[in-house]
N, C-alpha and C positions, 0 to 999 in steps of 0.2 A: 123660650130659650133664656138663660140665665147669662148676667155679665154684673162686673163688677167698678166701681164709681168710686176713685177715693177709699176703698178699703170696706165700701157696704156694697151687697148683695142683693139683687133687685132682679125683676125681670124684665127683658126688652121693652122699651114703651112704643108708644103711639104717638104718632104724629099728628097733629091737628089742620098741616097743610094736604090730608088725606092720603100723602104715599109710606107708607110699612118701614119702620126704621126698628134697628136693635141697638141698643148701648154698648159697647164693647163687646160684641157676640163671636163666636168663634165662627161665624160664617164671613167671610173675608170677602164676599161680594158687596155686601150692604153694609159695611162697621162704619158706621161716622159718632160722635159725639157733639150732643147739642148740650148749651149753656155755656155759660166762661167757664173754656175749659175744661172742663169735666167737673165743675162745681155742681153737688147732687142739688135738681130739681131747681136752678138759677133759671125761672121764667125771663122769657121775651130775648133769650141771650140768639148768638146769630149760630144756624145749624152749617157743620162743615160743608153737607151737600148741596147749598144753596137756597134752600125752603127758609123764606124769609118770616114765615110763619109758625115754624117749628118750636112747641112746646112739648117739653119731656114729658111724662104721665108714668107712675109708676102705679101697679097692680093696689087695689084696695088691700088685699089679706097682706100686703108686705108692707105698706103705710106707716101701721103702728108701731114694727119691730127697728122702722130705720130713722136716726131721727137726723135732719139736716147739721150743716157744719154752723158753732157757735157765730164765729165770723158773718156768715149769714146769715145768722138771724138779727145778732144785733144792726146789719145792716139795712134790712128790712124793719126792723123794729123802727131804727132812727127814720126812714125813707115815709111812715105810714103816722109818726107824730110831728114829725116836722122845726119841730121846738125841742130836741135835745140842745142841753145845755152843754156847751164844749169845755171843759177842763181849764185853768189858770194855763199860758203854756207857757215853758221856763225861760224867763230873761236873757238869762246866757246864753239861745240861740234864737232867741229872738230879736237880739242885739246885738250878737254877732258881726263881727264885720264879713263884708263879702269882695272887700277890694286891699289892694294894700293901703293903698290911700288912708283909709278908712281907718287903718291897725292906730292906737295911741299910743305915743310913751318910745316908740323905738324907730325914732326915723333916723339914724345912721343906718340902723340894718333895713331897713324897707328901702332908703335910700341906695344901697348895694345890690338890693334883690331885685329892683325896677331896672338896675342896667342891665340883669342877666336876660332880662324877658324881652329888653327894648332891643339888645341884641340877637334874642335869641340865640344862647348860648348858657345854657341850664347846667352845674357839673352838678355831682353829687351834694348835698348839702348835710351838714349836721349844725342842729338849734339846740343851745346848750343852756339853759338857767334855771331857776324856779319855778314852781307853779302859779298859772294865771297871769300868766305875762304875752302873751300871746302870740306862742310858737308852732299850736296846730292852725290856730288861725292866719298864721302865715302862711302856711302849706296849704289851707284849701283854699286861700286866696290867689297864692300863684297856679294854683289849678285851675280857678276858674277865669282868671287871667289869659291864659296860653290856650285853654280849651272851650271857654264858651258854656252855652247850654249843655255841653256833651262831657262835662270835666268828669260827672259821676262814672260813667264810662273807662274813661281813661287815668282814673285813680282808687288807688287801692289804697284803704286806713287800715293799719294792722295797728291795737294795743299789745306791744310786747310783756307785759307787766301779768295779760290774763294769759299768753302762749308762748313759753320762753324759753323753749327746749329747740333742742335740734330740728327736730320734725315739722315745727314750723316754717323754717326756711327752707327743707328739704321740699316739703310738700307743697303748702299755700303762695310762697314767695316764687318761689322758683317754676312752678304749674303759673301762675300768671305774670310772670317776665317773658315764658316762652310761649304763651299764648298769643301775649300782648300785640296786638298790630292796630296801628291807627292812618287812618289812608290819609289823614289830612293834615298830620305831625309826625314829629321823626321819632316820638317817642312817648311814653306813657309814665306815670310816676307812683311809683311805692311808697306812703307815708308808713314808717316804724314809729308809733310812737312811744314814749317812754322804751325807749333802745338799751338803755342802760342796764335793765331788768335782763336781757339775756344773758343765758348761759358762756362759760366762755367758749365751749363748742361750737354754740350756735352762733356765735359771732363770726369764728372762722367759718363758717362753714357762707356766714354771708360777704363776708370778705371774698372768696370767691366765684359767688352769683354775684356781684355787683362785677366783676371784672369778666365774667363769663357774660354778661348780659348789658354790658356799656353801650351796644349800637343803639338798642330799644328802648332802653329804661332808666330811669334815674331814679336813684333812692335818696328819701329827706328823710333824717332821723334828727328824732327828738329825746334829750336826756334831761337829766335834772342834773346829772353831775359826769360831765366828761372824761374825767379822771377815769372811769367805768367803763368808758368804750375803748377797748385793744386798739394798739397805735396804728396800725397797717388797715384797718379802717378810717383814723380821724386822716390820716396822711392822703385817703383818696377822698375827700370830702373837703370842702369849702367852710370853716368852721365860723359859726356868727353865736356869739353869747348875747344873750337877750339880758339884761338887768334888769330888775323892782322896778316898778312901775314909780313916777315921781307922785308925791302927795297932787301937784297939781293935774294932774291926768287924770287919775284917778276920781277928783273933785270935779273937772269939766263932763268927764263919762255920766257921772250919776247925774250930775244939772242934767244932762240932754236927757236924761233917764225917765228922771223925773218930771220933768217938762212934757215927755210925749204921754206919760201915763195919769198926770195931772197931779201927784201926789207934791202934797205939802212936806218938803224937808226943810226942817229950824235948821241956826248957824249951829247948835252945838251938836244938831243930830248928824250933821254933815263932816263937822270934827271927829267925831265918834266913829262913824263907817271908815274916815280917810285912818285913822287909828287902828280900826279892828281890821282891816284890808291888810296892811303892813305891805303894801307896794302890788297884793295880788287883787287885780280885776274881779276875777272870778267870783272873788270872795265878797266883794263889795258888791257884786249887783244880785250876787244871792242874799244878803245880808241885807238889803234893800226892798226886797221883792216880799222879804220874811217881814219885816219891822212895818213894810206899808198895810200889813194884815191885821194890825195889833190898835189901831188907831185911825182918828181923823190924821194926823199928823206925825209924821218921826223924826221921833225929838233921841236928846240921851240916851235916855234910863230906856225905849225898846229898843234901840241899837246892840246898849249891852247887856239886854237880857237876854234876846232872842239869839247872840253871838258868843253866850255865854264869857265876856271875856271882861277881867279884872279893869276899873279904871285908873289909869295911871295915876291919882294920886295915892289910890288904895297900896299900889306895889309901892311906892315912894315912902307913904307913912311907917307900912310895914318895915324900911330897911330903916329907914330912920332911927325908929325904936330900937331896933338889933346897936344897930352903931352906938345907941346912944345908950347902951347899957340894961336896954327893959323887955329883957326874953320876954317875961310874961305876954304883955303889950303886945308886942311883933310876933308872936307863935298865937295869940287871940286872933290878930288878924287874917291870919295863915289858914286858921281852922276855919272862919266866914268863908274864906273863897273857895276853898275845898268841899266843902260841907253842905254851906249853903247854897253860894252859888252855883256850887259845879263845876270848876275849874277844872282839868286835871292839870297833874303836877306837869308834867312835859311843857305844861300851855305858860304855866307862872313862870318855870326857868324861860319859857323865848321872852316874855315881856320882861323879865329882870334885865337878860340879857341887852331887848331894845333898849329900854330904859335909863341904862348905867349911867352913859353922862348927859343924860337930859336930868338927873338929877343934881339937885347942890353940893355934889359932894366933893371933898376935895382928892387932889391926883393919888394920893396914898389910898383913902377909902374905897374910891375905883378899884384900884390896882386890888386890892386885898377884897372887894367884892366881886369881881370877873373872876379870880383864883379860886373861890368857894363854888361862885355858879359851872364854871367847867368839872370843877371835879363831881359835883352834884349831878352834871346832868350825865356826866358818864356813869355812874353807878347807876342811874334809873336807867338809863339806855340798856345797861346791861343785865336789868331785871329787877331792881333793889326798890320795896318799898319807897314809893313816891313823896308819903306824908315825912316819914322817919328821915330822908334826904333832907327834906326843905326845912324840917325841924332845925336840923343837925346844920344846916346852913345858918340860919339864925343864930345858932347857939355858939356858933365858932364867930360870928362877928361881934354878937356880944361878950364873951370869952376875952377879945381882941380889945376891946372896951377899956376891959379892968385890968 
């Protein structure tokens, strides 16, 4: 008799605890399936009719034609050498926080989010800032906060950014708001992240599941820029803007960082990360994780190579020169970080941008180099050769010179 496993075709096997079994047979007296699940040929797994001894066996002549799921073999594979070597695994959630406590850099809002839970009295929430400040990590920390071992259960992470249409909220949001029951909390919680990214359809369309579905469920959205999210959303929501992370958080994160994984960070390589981070977490302990590959020690020069990002005095020299009358000079420079380094043009205008008065310049040269970088980065924004803009930014403050 023939049945079928996962999508292969086999015939009924044999049991080895001696009583006649079939794999998915259309005799409806005797169907059970043995192994996890219906995984094809998962020796020693437990048989549904109690045969503690129950091993699958499929027919010799069908053997060759079928051949087991990848997933098990690599599992077997690892199970029989013993000594597979496990992968680097990534910083960022390996260091993750799992508590609010734990969150750095934003204790007024952690400080706000602790009364809601010591209350118990959760409303809707939206997390407004940056990237790498850390506002999904707020969310799954007040998840695991309220819910324990069971928070995966009881919370749903949607990225809006990859499903941002309608159908989203119609289908996956709303199919688990109404499912949602939790016998041992009054409610369950929808993480949106990056919410911003929806349609304006699909906004409304969750403007009214969040009010259709208030007894059960709470929604935490996360934006990068709230301006984006329709009013008759932020007005039911509890609003907390997350800010840039300070230089010194930032700086205390990587010590512990680097303290637990034993790695050697110089003062100037620590300067360098707190620099090329520009207030995001994220970015610093990926940046950290890359530059501790490169050497005994991380120092400067793998900070910013591996972050590929201009050093401030590189951007400082270059406007210098412009101001000071010597395109040539300052469009030489321009061309290294382009070229050589790798910059792209997007990445020079934010570090101009950071830079302006952490330079010596005076209020007038500010003022008349913030005016060239705005106009600069709106044209690249809106598609315009990158090199030709930052040329033409040079060329108008030396212009300005003469």
């Amino acid at each position: 008799m023939w049945g079928v496993v996962d999508g292969a075709t086999q015939v009924g096997g044999s049991c080895v605890g001696g009583d006649r079994h079939r794999l998915l047979a259309d005799d409806p007296g005797n169907v059970h399936n043995c192994g996890y699940g219906g995984v094809w040929l998962q020796r020693g797994g437990a048989c549904r009719l109690g045969v503690a001894a129950c091993v699958v066996t499929v027919a010799p002549y069908l053997a060759a034609f079928i051949r087991p799921p990848r997933v098990a073999a690599r599992m077997s594979e690892a199970d029989d050498d013993g000594a597979a070597a496990p992968g680097r695994e990534v910083w960022i959630e390996k260091y993750r926080p799992q508590t609010l406590d734990d969150v750095s850099g934003q204790e007024n809002v952690i400080d706000r989010l602790g009364s809601y839970i010591d209350e118990n009295d959760l409303p809707h929430l939206l997390f407004s800032g940056p990237a790498g400040i850390g506002k999904t990590t707020a969310a799954q920390a007040i998840a695991r906060e309220i819910y324990g071992d069971d928070w995966r259960q009881n919370f749903l992470e949607l990225n809006a950014s990859d499903q941002r249409g309608i159908d989203v909220v119609r289908d996956r949001i709303k199919s688990f708001a109404r499912e949602s029951f939790s016998p041992d909390h009054s409610h369950t919680i929808i993480f949106l992240d990056e919410a911003d990214s929806l349609t304006s359809d699909a906004q409304a369309a969750l403007r009214r599941t969040m009010e259709q579905f208030s007894d059960n469920t709470r929604f935490v959205l996360s934006c990068n820029y709230s301006s984006k999210i329709i009013d008759p959303i932020q007005s039911r929501c509890a609003v907390f803007r997350f800010s840039p992370l300070s230089d010194a958080a930032i700086r205390e994160q990587i010590g512990q960082i680097a303290a637990r994984e034993g790695i050697e960070v110089t003062d100037d390589g620590m300067a360098a990360l707190v620099y090329a981070a520009d207030g995001d977490m994220r970015r610093a302990i990926n940046s950290l994780q890359a530059a501790a590959t490169t050497g005994d020690a991380v120092d400067e020069q793998a900070v910013y190579e591996i972050t590929a990002t201009a050093r401030p005095e590189e951007i400082e020299s270059m406007v210098a020169d412009a101001l000071d009358g010597d395109f040539s000079k300052a469009r030489a420079t321009l061309d290294t970080l382009l070229t050589e380094t790798g910059i792209a043009g997007g990445d020079v205008i934010d570090q101009l941008h950071r830079s302006v008065w952490e330079f010596d310049l005076t209020d007038r040269e500010a003022v008349r180099l913030l005016e060239r970088i705005g106009e600069a980065d709106y044209r690249i924004t809106e598609g315009a050769n990158e090199q030709v803009q930052l040329e033409a930014l040079l060329a108008s403050l030396a212009l300005d010179e003469q």
